[in-house]
C-alpha positions in Angstrom: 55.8 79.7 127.6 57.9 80.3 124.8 61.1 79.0 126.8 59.4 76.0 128.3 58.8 74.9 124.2 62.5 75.8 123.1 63.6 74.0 126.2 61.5 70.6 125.4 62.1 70.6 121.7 65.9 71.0 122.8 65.7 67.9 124.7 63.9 65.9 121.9 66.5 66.8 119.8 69.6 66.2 121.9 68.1 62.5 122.7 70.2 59.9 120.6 68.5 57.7 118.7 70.0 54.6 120.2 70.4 54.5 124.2 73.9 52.9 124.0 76.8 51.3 121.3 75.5 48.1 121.8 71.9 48.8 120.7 72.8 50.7 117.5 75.2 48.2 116.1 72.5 44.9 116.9 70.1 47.4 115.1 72.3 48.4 112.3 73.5 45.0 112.1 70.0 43.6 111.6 69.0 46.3 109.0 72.0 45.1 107.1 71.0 41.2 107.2 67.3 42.0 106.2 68.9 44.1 103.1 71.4 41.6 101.9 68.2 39.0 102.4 66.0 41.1 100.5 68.4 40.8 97.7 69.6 37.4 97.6 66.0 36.5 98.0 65.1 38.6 95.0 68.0 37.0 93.1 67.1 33.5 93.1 63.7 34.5 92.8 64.5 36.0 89.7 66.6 33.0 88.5 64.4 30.5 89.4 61.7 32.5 86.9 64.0 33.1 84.2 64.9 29.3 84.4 61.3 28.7 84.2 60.8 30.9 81.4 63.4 29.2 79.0 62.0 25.5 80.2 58.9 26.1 78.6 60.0 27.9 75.9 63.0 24.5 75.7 59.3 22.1 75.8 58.3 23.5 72.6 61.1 23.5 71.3 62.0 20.1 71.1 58.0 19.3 69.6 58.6 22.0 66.9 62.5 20.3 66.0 60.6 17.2 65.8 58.0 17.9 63.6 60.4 20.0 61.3 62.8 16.8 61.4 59.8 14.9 60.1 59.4 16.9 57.4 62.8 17.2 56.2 62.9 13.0 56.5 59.5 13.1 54.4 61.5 15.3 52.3 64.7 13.5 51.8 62.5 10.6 50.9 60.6 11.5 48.6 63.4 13.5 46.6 65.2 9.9 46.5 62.6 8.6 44.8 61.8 11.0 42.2 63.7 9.1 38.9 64.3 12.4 37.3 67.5 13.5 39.1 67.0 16.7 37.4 63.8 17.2 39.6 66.3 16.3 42.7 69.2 19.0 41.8 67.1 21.8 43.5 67.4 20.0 46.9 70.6 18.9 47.4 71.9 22.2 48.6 69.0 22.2 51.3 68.9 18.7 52.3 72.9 18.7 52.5 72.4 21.6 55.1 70.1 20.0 57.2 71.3 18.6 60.6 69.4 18.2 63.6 69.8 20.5 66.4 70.8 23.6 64.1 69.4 26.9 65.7 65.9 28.6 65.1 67.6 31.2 62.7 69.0 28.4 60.4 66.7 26.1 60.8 64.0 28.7 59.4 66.1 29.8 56.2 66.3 25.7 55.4 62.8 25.5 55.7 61.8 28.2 54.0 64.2 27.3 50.9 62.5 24.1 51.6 58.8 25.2 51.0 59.4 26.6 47.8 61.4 23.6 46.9 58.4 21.4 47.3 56.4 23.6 45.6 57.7 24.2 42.8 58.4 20.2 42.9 54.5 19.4 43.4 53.7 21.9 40.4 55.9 19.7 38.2 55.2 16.3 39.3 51.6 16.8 39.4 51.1 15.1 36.1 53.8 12.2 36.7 52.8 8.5 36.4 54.1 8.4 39.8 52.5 10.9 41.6 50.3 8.8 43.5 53.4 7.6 45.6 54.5 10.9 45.3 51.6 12.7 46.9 51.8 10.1 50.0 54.8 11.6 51.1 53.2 15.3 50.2 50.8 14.8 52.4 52.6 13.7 55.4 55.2 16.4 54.7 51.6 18.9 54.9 51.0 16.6 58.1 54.5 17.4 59.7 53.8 20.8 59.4 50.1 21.1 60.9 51.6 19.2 63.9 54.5 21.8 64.0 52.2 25.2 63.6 50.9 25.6 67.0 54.2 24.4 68.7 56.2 27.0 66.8 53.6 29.6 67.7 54.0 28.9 71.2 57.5 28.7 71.6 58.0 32.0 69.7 55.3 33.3 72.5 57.3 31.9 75.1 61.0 32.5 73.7 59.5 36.5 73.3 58.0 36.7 76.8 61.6 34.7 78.1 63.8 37.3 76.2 61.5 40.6 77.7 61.9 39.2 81.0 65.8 38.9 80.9 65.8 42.5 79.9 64.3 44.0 83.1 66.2 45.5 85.3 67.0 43.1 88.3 66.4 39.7 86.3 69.4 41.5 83.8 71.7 40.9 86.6 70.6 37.8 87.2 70.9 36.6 83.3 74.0 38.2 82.8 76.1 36.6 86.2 74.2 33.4 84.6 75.1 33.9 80.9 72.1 33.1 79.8 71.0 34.4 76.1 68.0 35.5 74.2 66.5 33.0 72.9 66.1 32.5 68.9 62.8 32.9 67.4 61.6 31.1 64.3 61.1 32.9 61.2 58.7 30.8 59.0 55.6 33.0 58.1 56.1 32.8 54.5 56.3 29.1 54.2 53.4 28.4 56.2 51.4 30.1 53.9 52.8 28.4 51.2 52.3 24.3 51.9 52.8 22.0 49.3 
């Protein structure tokens, strides 16, 4: 009995795997394809989500550079009114600065040096002849801003998640062949708590 089992599990193991040449390279050769699909496939599917990632992030964006451009116009307005030029020093480092289309990082320290600009401008004003006219372009400056604040929070949401997901392991690849970057998160907690 013994014999018969050595002589059956000899067999089994002296079959070959494929029955001739032809069979193993069409099966190796398949294998191969399904691999180098698998990858490709996971590639673009990766790229096409990291695109998608920094388009939504791009939407808001564009709403929050809008609003803050409003409210740096507001502001360059209303400091070209003021007829104490001594009032207007403060700004003109700021307002000088300003461009449109400067990056998150910049675009933050303006507005922050901004905030406390208007502030401290508002404070002294307050008890100006003027400040009727002067507290029309406050408030749309305050308005500017509560049209920015849930844009900003959402594209710092979205620019966070965007930059996680190019850190993964496969997407990495993916960002890197593309060049794409981390995106810039605003940095403007201590002005919104601030409004003039």
């Amino acid at each position: 009995m013994k014999a018969k089992e050595l002589r059956l599990s000899s067999r089994s193991k002296g079959k070959p795997m494929f029955p001739n040449r032809r069979s193993a390279v069409i099966s190796i050769a398949v294998i191969v394809f399904l691999l180098v699909f698998a990858v490709v496939a996971i590639d673009q599917n990766n790229v096409s989500r990291l695109k998608k990632y920094r388009r939504e992030a791009n939407v808001y964006l564009d709403k929050v550079m809008g609003s803050m451009d409003e409210r740096f116009e507001y502001s360059i307005t209303l400091v070209g009114l003021l007829d104490d030029r001594s009032l207007a020093e403060p700004f003109s480092s700021v307002l000088d600065s300003y461009e449109k289309g400067l990056p998150p990082s910049a675009m933050s320290s303006l507005y922050v040096t901004l905030d406390k600009e208007l502030t401290l401008l508002q404070k002294k004003v307050f008890t100006h002849p003027e400040y009727p006219l002067y507290a029309a372009y406050f408030e749309k400056i305050y308005e500017a801003e509560q049209e920015m604040a849930p844009h900003l929070d959402r594209y710092n949401e979205k620019a966070l998640f965007y930059n996680i997901q190019i850190g993964g392991f496969l997407a990495a690849i993916a960002a890197k062949r593309l060049e794409m970057q981390e995106l810039e998160l605003f940095s403007v907690a201590p002005a919104m708590k601030g409004r003039p």
